[in-house]
Structure formats: C-alpha cells, structure tokens
C-alpha positions in Angstrom: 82.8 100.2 98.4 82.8 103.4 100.3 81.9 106.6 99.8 84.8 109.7 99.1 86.3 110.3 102.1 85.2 107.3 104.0 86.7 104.7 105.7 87.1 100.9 104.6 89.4 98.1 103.9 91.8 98.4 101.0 91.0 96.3 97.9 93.9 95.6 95.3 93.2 94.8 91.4 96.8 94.5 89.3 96.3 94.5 85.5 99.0 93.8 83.4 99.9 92.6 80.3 100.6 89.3 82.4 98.7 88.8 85.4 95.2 89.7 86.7 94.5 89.1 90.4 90.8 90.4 90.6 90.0 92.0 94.3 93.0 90.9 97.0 91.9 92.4 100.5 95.1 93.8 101.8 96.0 93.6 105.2 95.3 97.9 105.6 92.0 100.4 106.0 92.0 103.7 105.1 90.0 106.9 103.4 89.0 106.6 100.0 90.1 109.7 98.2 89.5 111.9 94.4 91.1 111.2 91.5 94.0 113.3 90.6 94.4 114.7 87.1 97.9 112.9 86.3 96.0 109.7 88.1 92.5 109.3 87.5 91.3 106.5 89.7 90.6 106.6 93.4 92.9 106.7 95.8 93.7 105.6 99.5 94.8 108.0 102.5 95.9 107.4 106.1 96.5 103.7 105.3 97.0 101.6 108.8 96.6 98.0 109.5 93.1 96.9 109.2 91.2 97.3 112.7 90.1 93.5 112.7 93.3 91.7 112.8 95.4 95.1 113.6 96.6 93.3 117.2 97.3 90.5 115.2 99.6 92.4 112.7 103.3 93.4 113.4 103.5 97.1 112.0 107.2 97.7 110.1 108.4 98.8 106.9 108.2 96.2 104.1 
C-alpha cells in the first residue's frame, strides 16, 4: 500500500454478489489518488505497464 499520490503496482479486488477474487496484481503501476464524492474509494492515475516486466509487455488497447 502506498501513500496518496504515490506510485505502486495496481491491486484488483471484484465483489459481487457472485465472485470474490481477493488482491489480483494487474499487469499496470500508477499514482494512488482521493476518493471522489460520487466514488468513495481510492483511485489510480497515469496507469502504465508495470516497470518490472514493462519490456516484457506488448502495450495496445484491450
């Protein structure tokens, strides 16, 4: 976990009625930013492919 504003690896949780998949490491790093009133949890800017496997990773739209 970072600090607002700093820079880490992105970490996924989906809840659903469903499915749960507790903490998937995505592929991407960015800056951890402030809630948002309509949104109130954290949020990620400047997302890029992570720097440890970045040569590794073709960049493209999905």
């Amino acid at each position: 976990l970072v600090s607002m504003g700093g820079t880490g690896r992105v970490k996924l949780y989906t809840l659903t009625k469903e499915f749960f998949v507790p903490g998937f490491l995505e592929r991407d790093e960015g800056e951890r930013e402030p809630p948002y009133v309509k949104y109130p949890w954290d949020g990620v800017s400047g997302v890029r492919p992570y720097h440890a496997i970045a040569s590794q990773t073709t960049v493209g739209v999905y």
